[in-house]
N, C-alpha and C positions, 0 to 999 in steps of 0.2 A: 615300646608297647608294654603296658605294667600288667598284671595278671591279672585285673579285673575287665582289660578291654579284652583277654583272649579268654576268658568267658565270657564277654557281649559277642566275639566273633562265633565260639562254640555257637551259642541259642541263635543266633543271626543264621548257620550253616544248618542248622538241624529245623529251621523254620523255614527254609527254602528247599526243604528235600522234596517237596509236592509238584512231579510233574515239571511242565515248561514254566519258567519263568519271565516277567517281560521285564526289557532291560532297562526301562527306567528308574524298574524297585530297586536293582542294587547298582545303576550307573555310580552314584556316589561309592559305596562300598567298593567297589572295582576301582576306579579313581584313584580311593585313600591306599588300599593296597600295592598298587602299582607305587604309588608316592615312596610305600615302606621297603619294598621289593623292586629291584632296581632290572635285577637280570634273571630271575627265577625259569629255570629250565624244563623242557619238554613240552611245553605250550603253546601255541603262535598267539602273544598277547596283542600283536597290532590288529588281527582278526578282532578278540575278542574286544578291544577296546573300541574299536572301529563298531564295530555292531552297537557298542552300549551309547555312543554320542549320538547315534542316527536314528537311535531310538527301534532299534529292530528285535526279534527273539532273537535270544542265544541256543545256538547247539548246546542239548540237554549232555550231550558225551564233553564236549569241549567245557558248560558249564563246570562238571563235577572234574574234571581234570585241570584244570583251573585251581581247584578249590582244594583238591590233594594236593597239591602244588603251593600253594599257603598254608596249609597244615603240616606239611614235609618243614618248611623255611623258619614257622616259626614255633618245631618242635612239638606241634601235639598232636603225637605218633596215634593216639589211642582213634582221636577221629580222623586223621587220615584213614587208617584200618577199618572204620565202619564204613569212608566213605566210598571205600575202597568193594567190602564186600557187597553196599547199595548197588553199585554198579554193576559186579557179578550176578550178583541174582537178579537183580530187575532190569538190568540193559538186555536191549532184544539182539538176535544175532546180528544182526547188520549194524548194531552201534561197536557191535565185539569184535567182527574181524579186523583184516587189515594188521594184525598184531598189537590191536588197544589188551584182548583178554591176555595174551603172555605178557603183555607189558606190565598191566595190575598183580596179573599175579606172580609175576620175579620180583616185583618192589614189595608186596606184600610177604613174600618169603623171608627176602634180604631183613625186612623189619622183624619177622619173628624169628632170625637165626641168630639179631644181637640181642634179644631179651630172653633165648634160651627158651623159646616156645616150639618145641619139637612137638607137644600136644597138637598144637595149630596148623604146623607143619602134614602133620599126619590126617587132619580134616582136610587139607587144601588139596592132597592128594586122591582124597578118595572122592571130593568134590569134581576132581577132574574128570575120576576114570567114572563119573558117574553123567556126566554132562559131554564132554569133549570125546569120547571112548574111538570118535572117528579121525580123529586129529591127532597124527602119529608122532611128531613133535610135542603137544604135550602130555602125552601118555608117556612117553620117555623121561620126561621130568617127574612126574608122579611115582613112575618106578626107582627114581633116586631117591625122591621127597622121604617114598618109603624108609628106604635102605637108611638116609639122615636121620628121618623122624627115632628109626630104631637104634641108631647109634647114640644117639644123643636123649634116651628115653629118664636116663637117671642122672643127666646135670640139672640143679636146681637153677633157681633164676636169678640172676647178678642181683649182688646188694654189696652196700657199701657200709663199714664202721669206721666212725670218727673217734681218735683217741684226744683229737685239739680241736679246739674252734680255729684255730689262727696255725698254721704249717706255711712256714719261711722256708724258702729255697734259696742256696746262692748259688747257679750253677756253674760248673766248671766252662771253658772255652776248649771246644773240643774239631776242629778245623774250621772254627766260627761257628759252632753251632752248640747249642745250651745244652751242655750236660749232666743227668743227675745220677742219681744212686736210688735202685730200687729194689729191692726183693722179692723173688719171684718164685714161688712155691719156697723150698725149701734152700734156694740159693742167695744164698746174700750180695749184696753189692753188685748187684750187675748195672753195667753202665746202659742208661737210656738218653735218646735226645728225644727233647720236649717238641716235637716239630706243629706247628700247630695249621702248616700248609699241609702236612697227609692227610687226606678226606678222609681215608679208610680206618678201621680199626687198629687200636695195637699191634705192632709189626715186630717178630723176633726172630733169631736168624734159628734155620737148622738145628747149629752147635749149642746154643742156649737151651733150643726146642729139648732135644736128644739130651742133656744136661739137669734137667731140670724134671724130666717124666710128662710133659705136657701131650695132652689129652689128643689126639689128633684126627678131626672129621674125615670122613669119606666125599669133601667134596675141595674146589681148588677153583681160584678165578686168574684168566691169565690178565697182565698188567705189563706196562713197559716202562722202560727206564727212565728216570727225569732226566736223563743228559741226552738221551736218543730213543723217540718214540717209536722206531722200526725196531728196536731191541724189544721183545716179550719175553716175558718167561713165566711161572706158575706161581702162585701163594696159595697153600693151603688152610684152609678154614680148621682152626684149633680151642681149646679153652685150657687157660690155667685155672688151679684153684684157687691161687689168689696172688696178689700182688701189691704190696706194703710200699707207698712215699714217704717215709718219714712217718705221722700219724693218722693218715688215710690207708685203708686197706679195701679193695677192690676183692671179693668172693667168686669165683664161676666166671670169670672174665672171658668173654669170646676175643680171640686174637685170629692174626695172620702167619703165619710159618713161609720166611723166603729164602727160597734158595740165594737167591744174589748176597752178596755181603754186603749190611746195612753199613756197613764203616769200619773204619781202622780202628781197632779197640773200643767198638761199642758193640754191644749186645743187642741192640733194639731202639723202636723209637715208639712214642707216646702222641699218638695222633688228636687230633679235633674230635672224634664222635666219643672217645672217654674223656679227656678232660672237661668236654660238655655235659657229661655226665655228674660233674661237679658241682654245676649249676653259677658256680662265680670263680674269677681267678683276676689277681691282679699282674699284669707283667713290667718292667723296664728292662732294661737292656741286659744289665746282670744281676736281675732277683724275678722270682717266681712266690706269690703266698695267694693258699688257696685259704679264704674264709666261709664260715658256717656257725649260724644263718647266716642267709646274702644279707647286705649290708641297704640300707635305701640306695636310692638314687639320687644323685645332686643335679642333674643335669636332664637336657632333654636329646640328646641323641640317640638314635636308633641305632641297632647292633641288627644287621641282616645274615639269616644263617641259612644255606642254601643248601636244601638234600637231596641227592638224584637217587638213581635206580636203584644203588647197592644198597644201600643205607651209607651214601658220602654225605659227611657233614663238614663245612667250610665257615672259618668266620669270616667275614665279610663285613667290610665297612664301606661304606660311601666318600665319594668322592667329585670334583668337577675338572675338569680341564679346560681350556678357553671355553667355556660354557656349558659346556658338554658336561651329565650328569652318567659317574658311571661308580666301579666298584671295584676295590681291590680284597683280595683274599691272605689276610695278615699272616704270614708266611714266618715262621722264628726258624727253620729248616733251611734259608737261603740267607746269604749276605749281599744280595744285587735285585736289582729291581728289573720286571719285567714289565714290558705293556703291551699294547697289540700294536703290530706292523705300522699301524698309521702314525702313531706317535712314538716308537720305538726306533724308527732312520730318521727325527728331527736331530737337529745338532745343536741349536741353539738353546740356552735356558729356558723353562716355561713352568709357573706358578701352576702346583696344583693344590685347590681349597678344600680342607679336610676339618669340617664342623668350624666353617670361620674363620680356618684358621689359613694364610698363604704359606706355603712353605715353597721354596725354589727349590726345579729339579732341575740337577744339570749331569753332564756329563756324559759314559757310554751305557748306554740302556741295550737290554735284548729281547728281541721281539720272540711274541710266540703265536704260534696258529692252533694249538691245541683246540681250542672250540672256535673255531672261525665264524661259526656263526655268533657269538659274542662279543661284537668289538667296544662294547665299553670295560669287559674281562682284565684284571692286572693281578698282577703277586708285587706285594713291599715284603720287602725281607726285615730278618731283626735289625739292621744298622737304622732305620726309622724312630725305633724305639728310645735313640737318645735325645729325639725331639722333646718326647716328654719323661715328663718324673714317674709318671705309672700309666695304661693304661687299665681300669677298671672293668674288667668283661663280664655284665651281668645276662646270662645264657635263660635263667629260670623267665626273665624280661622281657626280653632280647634290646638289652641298653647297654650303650657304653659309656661311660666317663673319663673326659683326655684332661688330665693334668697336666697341667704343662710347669717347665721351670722354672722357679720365678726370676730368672737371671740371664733367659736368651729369648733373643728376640727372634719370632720365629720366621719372620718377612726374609730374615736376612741368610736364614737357615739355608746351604746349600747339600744338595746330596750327589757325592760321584761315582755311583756304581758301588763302591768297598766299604766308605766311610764317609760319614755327615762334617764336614768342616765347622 
């Protein structure tokens, strides 16, 4: 998707805010969407798809939830957030309950607590206790909004200064996983891993936190552990004032503060919603260069980026399995591949086709049920990455480009769990 089709989608979404729509005007548009958007969350799209073939109205609530829902995936935050407060104000109370209005407005939040909009924060509050004032659930969250809005009255709003157009990384192998050197307020060299499977914001541990003078909110989300989802425990919502890669330097950065230890002699890790913040990055296996300006595109593959409640962002690439069209979440944080239970206890090999391309997967796979309701859902870890020579991640797009090597054949390419033979 190049940036002149997600302005035909803008004026497309701003030309159907009138009212009910019938679903023949955008059965095509719903169609092409789904085509791009494999697995995009908090929707029931067999409803809505169902409805557009049969030629029936769409629920006006399910409509615009829908359509946040493609604006979250591919990044443009600004009209998700009107299409978000169209719904607040003109949705009647019976399109709001049920928990549709806390649901808009925690995701509405979550988006203006990584852009440093405590202004916004502070309207959403007073919006509540001026509308909901009966609803003791979220008048309890407006009395936080407050207390946030006021803590965070004098952080400015993330920006970024480019000292290179071209910043090469060669990261260290740090228990399989990419590590770099980054500077973090006034602390130098602190070790980060590049993980580009944490949906969440930048993650620092405590000792860093404490180390460093980092800014620390009055608010906290609980999360559990990627080795064992019944383990929870807190992160705290924080901001640096900046954070230097080499010649990219990040200002006001909203991060995460964890208690758990992110790792054996690393400091932190550098998730998917900043490095997308980059707008392009290319990876292989042991190199990392972020370029600026994005570079064209050579190819036509799609780059799907899926954003849920918090503000998680995930890159996501497409994928098939015996025909089955599904999606993995490029993961450089893992060295093993996950898929869901159905093909996760196969034993035998089985080609998965990834833009044309067959690669053979074999060996011990581990299933997961994280969203069980997503069974075409997978993680590929970095060991994938020696397939090809770069991947090219154009995020401002949402395109990818697979280079592959010109020296391996990729049919023959097997993957076992640890390492690509």
């Amino acid at each position: 998707m190049n940036i002149s089709t997600k302005q035909i989608l803008a004026l497309t979404l701003l030309f159907t805010f009138a009212g009910q729509t019938k679903a023949e005007d955008v059965n095509d548009w719903i169609t092409q969407q789904l085509r791009y958007s494999l697995d995009l969350r908090f929707v029931d799209y067999d409803e809505m798809y169902n409805k557009a073939m049969n030629n029936e109205k769409i629920d006006r609530l399910l409509y615009f939830l829908t359509l946040i829902d493609f604006c979250d995936a591919y990044g443009v935050d600004s009209l998700a957030v009107a299409l978000i407060d169209t719904v607040l104000v003109k949705g009647s109370d019976e399109e709001l309950k049920d928990g549709n209005a806390a649901y808009l407005l925690r995701k509405k939040y979550h988006k203006m607590l990584l852009q440093n909009r405590y202004d916004e924060i502070e309207r959403m509050a007073c919006y509540i206790e001026s509308r909901w004032r009966n609803n003791s659930t979220l008048m309890g969250w407006a009395s936080h909004w407050h207390m946030m809005a006021k803590a965070g009255k004098d952080i400015k709003p993330v920006s970024i200064r480019r000292e290179k157009n071209v910043v090469r990384l060669a990261p260290k192998n740090l228990n399989g996983h990419m590590c770099i050197k980054v500077d973090v307020n006034q602390f130098k060299d602190a070790r980060f891993i590049v993980d580009t499977g944490l949906l969440s914001s930048t993650t620092i541990s405590r000792k860093l936190a404490k180390k460093i003078g980092a800014r620390l909110l009055p608010d906290s989300v609980m999360v559990s552990t990627a080795d064992d989802t019944n383990i929870q425990y807190y992160m705290y919502h924080g901001i640096v004032d900046s954070l230097k890669i080499d010649g990219i330097t990040f200002y006001n950065l909203p991060i995460k503060v964890s208690d758990e230890v992110v790792g054996k002699s690393c400091d932190g890790m550098m998730g998917a919603p900043d490095l997308i913040r980059l707008e392009y990055m290319e990876l292989s296996y042991d190199s990392i260069v972020f370029r600026y300006p994005v570079p064209e595109n050579t190819g036509e593959a799609n780059l799907v980026m899926n954003a849920g409640e918090r503000g998680d962002r995930s890159i996501t690439l497409p994928y098939t399995i015996d025909g089955h069209k599904g999606s993995f979440i490029l993961d450089t944080g893992t060295d093993f591949f996950m898929l869901p239970p159905q093909y996760a206890e196969r034993k035998e090999a089985f080609l998965v086709e990834i833009d044309g391309m067959n690669i053979w997967m074999d060996g011990k796979f581990e299933p997961h049920d994280y969203v069980p309701h997503m069974d075409s859902r997978s993680w590929l870890g970095r060991p994938i990455l020696k397939s090809f020579e770069r991947l090219c991640l154009n995020f401002r797009d949402a395109h990818v480009d697979y280079i592959l090597k010109p020296d391996v054949n990729h049919t023959e390419y097997h993957y076992d769990g640890a390492q690509l033979k």
